[in-house]
N, C-alpha and C positions, 0 to 999 in steps of 0.2 A: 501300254497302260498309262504313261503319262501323257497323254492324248486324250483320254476319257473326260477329265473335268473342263476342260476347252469343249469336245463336243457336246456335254449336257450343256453349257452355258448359252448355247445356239436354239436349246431349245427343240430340237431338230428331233425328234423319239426315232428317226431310224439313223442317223449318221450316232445315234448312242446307243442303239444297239449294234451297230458296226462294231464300235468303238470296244464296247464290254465283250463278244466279242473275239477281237483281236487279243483283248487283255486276257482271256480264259487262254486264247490257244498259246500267248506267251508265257501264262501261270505254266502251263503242262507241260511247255519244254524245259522249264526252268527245271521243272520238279524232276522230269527226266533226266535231267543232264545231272542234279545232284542227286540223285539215286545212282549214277552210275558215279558220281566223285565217293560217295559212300561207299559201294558196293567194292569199289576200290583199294579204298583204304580199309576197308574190314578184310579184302582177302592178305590187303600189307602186313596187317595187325597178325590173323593167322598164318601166315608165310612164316616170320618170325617167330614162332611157336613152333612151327614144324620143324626151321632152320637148326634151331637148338636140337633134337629128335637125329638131325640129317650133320652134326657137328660141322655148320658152316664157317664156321671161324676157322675152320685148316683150309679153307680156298681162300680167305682174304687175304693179301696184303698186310706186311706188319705183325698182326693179329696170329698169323700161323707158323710165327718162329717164336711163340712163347709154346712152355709146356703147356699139354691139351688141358688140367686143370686150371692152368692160370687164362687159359685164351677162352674157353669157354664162360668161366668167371667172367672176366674184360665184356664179351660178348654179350655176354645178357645188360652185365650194369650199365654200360654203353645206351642201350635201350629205354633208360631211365630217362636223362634228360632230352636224348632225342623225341622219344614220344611226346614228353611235357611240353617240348618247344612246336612239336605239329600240331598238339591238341589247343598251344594256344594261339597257333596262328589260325586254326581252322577256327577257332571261336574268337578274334578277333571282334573287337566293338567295331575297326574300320573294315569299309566293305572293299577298299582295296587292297588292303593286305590279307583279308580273308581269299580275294577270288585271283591272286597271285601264287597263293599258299595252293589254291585247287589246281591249278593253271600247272604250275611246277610241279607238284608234287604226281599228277596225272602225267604228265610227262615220263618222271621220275618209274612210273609202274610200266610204260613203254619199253622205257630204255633196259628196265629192270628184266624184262622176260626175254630182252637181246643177248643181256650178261650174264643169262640163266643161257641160254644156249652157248655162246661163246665158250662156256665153261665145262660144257657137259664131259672134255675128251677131258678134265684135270684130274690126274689120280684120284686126287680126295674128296669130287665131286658124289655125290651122295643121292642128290634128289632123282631118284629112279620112276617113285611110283607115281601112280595113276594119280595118285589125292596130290602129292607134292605139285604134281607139273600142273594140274588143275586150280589150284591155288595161286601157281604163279602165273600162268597163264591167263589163267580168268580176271587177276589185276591186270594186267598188262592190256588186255581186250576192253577193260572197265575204264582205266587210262585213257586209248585209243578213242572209243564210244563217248568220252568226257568231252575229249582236244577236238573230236571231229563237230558235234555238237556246238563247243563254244567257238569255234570260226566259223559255223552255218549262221550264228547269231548276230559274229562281228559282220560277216559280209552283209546282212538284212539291214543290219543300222547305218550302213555308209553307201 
C-alpha cells in the first residue's frame, strides 16, 4: 500500500491499478491474520471462564498449595489486571507495541495448548471435554494461523 501514491503520481492508470491492487490483497491478509489474533484471544478470554468450571488453579504452581477457596479466589482476581494490561496493549496508540502484544501473545496460545497437554496425565487436570479441548485448542491453532501468517509477510517485505 505505500507504493500506491508514488504510482498514481506517474500518472501511469495501469502501474495504479497494479498498485491498488496489491493494496486490497495486502488489506485481506492483514484482515485475515487479525481475525485469527482475535479469534485467539476470544477463545483465551473463554478458556479462562471454562478454567474456573475445570478448578484450574489446583495444576498451577504456587496457586495450588492455598486452600481451594482461597486459590480459586487468587485465580479469578489475578485475571483482573492481567486482562486490563492485554486489553491495553492490544489497543495500544503504538503500533509497535500493539503488533508485539499480537506477536507474543499468539505465541503465548501455542505454547498454551503445549502445557494443556503436558498436563493432561496431572491428577487435578480436569479439562476432559470436547468444549474444553476445543477452546483450547482452537487458540493454540488461531495462535499458530497468526505466527505463521505474520512471517509469510515478514519474508514478502525483505
Amino acid at each position: 500500500c505505500m507504493a500506491s501514491p508514488l504510482l498514481h503520481k506517474t500518472h501511469n492508470h495501469k502501474s495504479a491499478v497494479v498498485g491498488s491492487v496489491i493494496c486490497f490483497k495486502d488489506t485481506i491478509i492483514m484482515n485475515i491474520k487479525n481475525f485469527f489474533f482475535y479469534l485467539g484471544f476470544s477463545f483465551l478470554c473463554t478458556h479462562e471462564l471454562d478454567a474456573v468450571a475445570n478448578n484450574e488453579w489446583q495444576v498451577l504452581p504456587f496457586i495450588n498449595l492455598l486452600p481451594i477457596e482461597y486459590g480459586q479466589a487468587v485465580f479469578i482476581l489475578l485475571h483482573i489486571p492481567l486482562f486490563s494490561f492485554l486489553v491495553s496493549m492490544i489497543a495500544s496508540t503504538n503500533q509497535i507495541i500493539r503488533n508485539k502484544t499480537k506477536f507474543l501473545l499468539s505465541a503465548f496460545l501455542a505454547v498454551h495448548g503445549v502445557l494443556h497437554i503436558a498436563f493432561m496425565n496431572h491428577s487435578e487436570y480436569e479439562f476432559e471435554s470436547i468444549l474444553s479441548n476445543t477452546i483450547i485448542f482452537g487458540g493454540a491453532l488461531s495462535g499458530i494461523f497468526y505466527l505463521v501468517i505474520n512471517q509469510l509477510q515478514n519474508e514478502k517485505r525483505t
